[in-house]
C-alpha positions as CSV (number, residue, x, y, z in Angstrom):
1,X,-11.0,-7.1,-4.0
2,X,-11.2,-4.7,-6.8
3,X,-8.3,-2.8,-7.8
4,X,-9.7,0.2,-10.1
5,X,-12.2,2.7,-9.1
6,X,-13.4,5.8,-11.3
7,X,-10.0,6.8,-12.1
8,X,-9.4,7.2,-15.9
9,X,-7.5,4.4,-17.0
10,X,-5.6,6.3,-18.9
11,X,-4.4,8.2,-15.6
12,X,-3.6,4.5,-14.2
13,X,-1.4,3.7,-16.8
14,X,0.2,7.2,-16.9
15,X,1.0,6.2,-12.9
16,X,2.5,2.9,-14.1
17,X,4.5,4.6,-16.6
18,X,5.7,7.5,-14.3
19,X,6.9,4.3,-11.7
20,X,8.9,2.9,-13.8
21,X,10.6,6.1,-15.2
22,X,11.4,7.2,-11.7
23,X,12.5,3.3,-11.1
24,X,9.5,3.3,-7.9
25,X,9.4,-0.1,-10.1
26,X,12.7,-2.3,-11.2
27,X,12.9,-5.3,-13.3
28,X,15.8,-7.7,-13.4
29,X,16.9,-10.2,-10.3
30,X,16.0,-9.4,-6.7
31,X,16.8,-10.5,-3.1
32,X,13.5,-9.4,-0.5
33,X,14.0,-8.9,3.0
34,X,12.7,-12.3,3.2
35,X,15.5,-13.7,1.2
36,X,13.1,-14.8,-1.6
37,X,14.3,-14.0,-5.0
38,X,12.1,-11.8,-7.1
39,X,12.4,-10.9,-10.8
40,X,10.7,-7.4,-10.5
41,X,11.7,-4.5,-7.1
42,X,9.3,-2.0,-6.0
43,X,10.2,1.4,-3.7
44,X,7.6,3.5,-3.5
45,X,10.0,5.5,-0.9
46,X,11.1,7.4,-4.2
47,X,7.0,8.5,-4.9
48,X,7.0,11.8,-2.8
49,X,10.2,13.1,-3.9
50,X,8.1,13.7,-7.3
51,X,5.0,15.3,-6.2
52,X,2.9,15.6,-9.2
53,X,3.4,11.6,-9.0
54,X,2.7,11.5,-5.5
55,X,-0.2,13.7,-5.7
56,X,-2.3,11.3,-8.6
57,X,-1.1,8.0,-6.8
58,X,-2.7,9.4,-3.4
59,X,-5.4,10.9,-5.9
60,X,-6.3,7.4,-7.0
61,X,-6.1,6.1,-3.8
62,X,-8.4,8.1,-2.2
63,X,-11.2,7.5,-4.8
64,X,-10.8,4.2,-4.2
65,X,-10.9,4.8,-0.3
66,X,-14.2,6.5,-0.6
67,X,-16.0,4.1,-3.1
68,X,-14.9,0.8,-1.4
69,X,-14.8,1.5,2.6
70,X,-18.1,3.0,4.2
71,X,-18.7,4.9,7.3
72,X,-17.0,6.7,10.1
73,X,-13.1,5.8,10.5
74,X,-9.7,7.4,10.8
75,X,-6.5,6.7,8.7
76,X,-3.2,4.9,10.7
77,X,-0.1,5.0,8.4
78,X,2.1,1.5,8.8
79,X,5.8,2.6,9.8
80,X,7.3,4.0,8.1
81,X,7.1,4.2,4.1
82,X,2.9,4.2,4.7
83,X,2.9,7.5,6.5
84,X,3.6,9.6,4.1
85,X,1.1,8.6,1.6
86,X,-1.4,8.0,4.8
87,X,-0.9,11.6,5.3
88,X,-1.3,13.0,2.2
89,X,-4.6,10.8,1.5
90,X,-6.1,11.7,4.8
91,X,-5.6,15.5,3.8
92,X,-7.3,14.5,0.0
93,X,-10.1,13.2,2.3
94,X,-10.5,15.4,5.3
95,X,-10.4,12.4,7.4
96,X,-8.3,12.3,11.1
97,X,-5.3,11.0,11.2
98,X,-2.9,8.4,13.4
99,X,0.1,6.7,12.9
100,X,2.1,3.8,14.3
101,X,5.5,3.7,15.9
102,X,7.6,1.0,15.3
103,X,8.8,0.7,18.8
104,X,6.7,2.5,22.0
105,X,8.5,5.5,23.1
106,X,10.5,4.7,26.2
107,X,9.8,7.8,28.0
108,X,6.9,10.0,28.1
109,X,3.1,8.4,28.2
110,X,5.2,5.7,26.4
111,X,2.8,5.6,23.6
112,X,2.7,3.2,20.1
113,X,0.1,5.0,18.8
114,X,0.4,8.8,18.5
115,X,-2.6,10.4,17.6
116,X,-6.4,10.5,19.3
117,X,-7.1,7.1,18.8
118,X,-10.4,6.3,20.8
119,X,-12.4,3.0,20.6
120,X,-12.8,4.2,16.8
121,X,-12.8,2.4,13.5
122,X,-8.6,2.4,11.8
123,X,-8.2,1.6,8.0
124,X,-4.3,1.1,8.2
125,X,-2.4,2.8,5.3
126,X,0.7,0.9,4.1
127,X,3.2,1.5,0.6
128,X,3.1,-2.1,-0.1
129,X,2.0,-5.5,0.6
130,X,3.9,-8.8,0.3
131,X,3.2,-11.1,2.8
132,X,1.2,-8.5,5.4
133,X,3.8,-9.0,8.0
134,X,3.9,-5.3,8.6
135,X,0.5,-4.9,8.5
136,X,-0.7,-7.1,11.0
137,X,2.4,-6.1,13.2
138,X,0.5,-2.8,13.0
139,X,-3.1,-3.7,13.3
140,X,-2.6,-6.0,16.4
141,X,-0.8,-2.5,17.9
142,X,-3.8,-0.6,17.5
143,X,-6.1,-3.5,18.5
144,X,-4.1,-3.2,21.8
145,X,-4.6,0.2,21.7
146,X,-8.3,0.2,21.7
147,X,-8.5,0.8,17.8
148,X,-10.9,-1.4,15.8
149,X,-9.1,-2.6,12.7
150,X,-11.3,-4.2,9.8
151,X,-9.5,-2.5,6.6
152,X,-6.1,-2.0,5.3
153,X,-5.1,0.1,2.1
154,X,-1.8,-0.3,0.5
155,X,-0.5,1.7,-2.7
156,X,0.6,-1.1,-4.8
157,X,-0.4,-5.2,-3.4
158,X,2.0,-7.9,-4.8
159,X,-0.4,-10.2,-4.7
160,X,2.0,-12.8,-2.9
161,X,-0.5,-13.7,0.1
162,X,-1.0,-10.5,1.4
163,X,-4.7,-10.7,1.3
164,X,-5.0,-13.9,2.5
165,X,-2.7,-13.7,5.9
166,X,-4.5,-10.4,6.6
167,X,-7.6,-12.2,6.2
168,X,-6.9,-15.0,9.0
169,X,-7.1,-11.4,11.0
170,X,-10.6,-10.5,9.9
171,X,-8.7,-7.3,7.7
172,X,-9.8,-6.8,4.6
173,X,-7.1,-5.9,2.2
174,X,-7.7,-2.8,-0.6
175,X,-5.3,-2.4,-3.4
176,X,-5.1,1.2,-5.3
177,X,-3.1,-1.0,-7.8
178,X,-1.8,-4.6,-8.1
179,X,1.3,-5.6,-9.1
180,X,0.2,-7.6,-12.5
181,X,-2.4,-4.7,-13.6
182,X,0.8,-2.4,-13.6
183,X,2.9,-4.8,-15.5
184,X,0.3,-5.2,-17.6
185,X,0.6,-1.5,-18.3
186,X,3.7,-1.6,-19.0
187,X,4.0,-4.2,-21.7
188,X,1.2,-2.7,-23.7
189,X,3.5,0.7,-23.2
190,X,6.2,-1.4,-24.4
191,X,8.1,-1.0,-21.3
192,X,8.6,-4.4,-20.8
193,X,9.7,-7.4,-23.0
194,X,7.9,-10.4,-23.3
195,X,10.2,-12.3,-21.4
196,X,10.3,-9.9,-18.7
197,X,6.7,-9.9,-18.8
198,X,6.5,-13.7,-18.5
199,X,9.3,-14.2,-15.6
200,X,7.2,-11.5,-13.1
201,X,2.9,-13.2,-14.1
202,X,5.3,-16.7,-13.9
203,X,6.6,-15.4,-10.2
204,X,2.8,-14.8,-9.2
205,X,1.4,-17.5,-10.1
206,X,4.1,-19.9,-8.1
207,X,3.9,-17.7,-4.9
């Protein structure tokens, strides 16, 4: 899976930079959802309420949407931090878009997909990955739905088995960035220490 596209680099590393001003990225001792410990945080929930960052993040994410997926598809944002940057890149692309519920309406068509979602191709649109568990929760919805899900597109991949559960589901994951490219950015910006540096590439190679 490759993680850069045509995008300057030096635009990439302005993202990274931007993140961690705007603390989208955090770096100290963390408790996931999961209850696993982490030395480094990311909320990308922050990322639209700065939209000249949220505009070159969805930029980037796009370019890398067109160069790496081929052919005919719609976009499905992952409830709920993936919809807005689903919406926004679908609107940089001029592609149709869908979107998720978390839980089918209870009245109504009772629908967990709203959108026109036909026996068309879905790239899901997520903010992060971890482990994929959102992600799959979402692509076995639109599988039920009819949708035919082979792609997924996150912002920012932690690289902590992401791509290989969604794999066991015949998605293929896409990463605008991962996690130890933008760390990577930030030491050479001096962001980080070298201790900080080697707590978060230790944490990734032991997950």
């Amino acid at each position: 899976m490759n993680s850069k596209n045509s995008t300057n680099e030096e635009i990439r590393k302005k993202i990274a930079r931007r993140l961690y001003e705007v603390e989208g990225i955090k770096f100290g001792e963390f408790t996931l959802t999961s209850g696993k410990s982490s030395p480094y945080y990311v909320d990308l929930r922050i990322v639209p309420s700065y939209p000249k960052l949220f505009d070159e993040i969805t930029e980037a994410c796009a370019e890398m949407i067109d160069e790496e997926i081929k052919g005919e598809y719609r976009l499905a944002g992952v409830p709920t931090s993936g919809l807005p940057f689903a919406t926004l890149v679908s609107h940089k692309l001029t592609l149709p878009l869908i979107y998720v519920r978390k839980k089918e309406k209870s009245h109504g068509r009772k629908k967990s997909v709203e959108g026109l979602l036909e026996e068309d191709e879905i790239v899901l649109v997520d903010d992060i990955s971890t482990t994929g568990g959102s992600i799959k929760e979402a692509g076995e919805t639109v599988r039920e739905e009819g949708g035919n899900v082979k792609h997924a597109v996150v912002i920012i991949d932690r690289e902590e088995g992401a791509e290989e559960a969604l794999k066991d589901m015949d998605i293929q994951l896409h990463a605008c960035f991962k996690i130890s490219e933008i760390v990577e950015y930030l030491k050479e910006d001096s962001k980080l220490s070298e201790d900080e540096y080697s707590l978060v590439m230790n944490h990734l190679e032991n997950t």
